[in-house]
C-alpha positions in Angstrom: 296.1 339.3 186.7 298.4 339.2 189.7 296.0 337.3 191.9 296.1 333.9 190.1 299.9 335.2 188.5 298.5 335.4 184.7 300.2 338.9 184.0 303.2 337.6 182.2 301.0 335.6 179.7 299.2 338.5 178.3 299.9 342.0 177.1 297.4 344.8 178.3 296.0 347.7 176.6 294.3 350.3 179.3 293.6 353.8 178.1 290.4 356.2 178.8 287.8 354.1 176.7 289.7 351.5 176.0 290.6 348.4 176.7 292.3 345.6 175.0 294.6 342.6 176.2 296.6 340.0 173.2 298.1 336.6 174.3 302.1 336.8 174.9 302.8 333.3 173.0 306.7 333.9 173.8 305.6 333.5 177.8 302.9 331.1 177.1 305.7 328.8 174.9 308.2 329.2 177.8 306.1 328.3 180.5 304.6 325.3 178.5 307.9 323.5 177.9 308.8 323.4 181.6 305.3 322.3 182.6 305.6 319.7 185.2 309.3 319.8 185.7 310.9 320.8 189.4 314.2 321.4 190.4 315.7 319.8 193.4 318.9 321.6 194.4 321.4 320.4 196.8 324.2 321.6 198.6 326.0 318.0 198.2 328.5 317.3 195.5 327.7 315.0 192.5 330.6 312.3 194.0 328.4 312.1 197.4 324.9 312.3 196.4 323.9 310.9 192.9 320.6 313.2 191.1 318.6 310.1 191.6 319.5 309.8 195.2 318.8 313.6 195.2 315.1 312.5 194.1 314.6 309.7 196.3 315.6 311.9 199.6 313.1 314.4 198.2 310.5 312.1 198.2 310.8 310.8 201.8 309.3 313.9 203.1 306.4 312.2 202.5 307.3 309.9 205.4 307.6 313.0 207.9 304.5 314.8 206.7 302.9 311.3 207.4 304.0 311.5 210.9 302.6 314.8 211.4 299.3 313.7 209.9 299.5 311.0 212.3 300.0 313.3 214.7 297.1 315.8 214.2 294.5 312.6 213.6 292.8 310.5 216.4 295.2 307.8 216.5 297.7 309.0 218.7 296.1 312.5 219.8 298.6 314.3 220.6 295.4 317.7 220.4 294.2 318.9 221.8 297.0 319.8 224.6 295.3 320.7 228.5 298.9 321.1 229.7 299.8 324.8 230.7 302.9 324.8 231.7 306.0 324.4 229.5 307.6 321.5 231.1 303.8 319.5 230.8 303.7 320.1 227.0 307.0 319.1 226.4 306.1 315.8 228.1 303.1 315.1 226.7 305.1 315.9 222.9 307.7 313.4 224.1 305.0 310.6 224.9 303.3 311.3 221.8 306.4 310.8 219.7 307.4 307.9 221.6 303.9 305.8 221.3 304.7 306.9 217.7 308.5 305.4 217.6 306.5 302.6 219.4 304.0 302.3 216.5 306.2 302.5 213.5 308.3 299.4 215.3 305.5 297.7 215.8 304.1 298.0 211.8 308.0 296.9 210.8 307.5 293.9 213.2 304.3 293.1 211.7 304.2 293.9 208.4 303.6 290.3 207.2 300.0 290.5 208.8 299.7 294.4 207.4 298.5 295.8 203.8 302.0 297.0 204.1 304.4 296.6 201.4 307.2 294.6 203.4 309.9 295.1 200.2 309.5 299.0 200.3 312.5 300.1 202.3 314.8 297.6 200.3 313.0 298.9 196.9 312.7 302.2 198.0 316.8 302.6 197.8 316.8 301.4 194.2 313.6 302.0 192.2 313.1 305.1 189.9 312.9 308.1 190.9 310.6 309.7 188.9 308.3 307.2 187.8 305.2 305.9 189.9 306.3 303.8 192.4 304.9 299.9 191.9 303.8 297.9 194.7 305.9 294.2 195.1 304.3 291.0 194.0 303.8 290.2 197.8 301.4 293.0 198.7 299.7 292.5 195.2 299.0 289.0 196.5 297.8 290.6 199.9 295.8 293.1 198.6 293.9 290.7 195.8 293.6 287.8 198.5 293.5 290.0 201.4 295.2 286.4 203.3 298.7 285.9 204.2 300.5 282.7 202.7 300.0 281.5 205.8 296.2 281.8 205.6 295.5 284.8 208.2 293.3 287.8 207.1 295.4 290.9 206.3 294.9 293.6 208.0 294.9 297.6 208.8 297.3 298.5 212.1 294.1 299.7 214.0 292.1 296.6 212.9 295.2 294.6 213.6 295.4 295.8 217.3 291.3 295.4 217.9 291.9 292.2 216.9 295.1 291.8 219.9 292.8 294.1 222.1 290.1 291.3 223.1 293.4 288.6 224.4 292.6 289.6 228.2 292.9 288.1 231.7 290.1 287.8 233.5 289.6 286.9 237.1 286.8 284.5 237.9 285.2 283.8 241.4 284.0 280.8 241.9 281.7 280.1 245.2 282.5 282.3 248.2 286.4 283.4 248.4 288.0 281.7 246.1 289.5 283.5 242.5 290.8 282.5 239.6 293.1 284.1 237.3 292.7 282.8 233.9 293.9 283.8 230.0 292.3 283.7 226.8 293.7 281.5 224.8 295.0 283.6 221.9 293.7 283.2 218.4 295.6 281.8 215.6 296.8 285.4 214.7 297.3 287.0 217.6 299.7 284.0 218.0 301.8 284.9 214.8 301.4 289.2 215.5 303.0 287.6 219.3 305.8 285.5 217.6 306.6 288.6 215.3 306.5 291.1 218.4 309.2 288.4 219.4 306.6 288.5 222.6 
């Protein structure tokens, strides 16, 4: 009964050869009519934060709890941690949350080439708080087409940044002694993701 917290909801009968246990309705009616409702409680007055602002800052704890699942996956790696000493793991934490401050500027920068909804922070500040949260007619358009208006394949951050990965220099030798440095010439889209990076 106290395991799975069912004790309220039921009255018990235990004697010596007997047992019996009847429904509480009272408790069961109670509990039913605030099924699915949460309180958010704030410290701020009414005049500073409105109850849907309340909400809304609620809900952006989703943001940080992404960060810290982006943290404990395999894009930025920040485990396992070889350091020993104190100093060494506050560095590597410091690198690891600056390739991340590195990566979310870089998805705000590219978010026309992304799945990315690029209206969500305006939207964000003004949409209901409660209901489910829709996605912008531009990311519909992305995610049907899966092309950009310009006509560029939309993309995922990592598959974005394969795509960057294979612009390279390469040095070529030609005969005896003498090098050349040259550049690939960059693809249509690694072009745009440049001119966004402002690169």
């Amino acid at each position: 009964m106290n395991r799975f917290k069912m004790a309220t909801h039921f009255t018990l009968t235990i004697e010596d050869g007997l047992f019996a246990f009847t429904r509480n309705t009272m408790s069961i009616a109670r509990e039913e009519a605030l099924d699915g409702i949460y309180v958010i409680r704030t410290s701020e007055g009414a005049e500073r934060l409105s109850t849907e602002d309340a909400v809304r800052s609620y809900k952006q704890l989703a943001q940080v709890e992404r960060v810290f699942r982006t943290f404990k996956g395999i894009e930025l790696l920040v485990r396992p941690i070889w350091h020993r000493t104190e100093n060494h793991v506050r560095a590597h934490l410091f690198l690891c949350m600056l390739a991340y401050y590195v990566e979310w500027h870089m998805r705000k920068a590219l978010a026309p080439l992304l799945f990315d909804d690029e209206m969500l922070t305006k939207t964000r500040k003004t949409r209901h708080p409660v209901k489910p949260a829709e996605a912008s007619v531009s990311a519909q358009r992305k995610k049907t087409r899966k092309e950009t208006p310009d006509g560029l394949p939309v993309h995922s951050f990592p598959t974005l940044m394969a795509a960057l990965g294979t612009k390279c220099r390469n040095r070529c030798r030609i005969g005896t002694g003498i090098s050349v440095t040259r550049l690939t010439e960059p693809t249509h889209l690694q072009t745009r993701a440049l001119e966004l990076l402002g690169l």
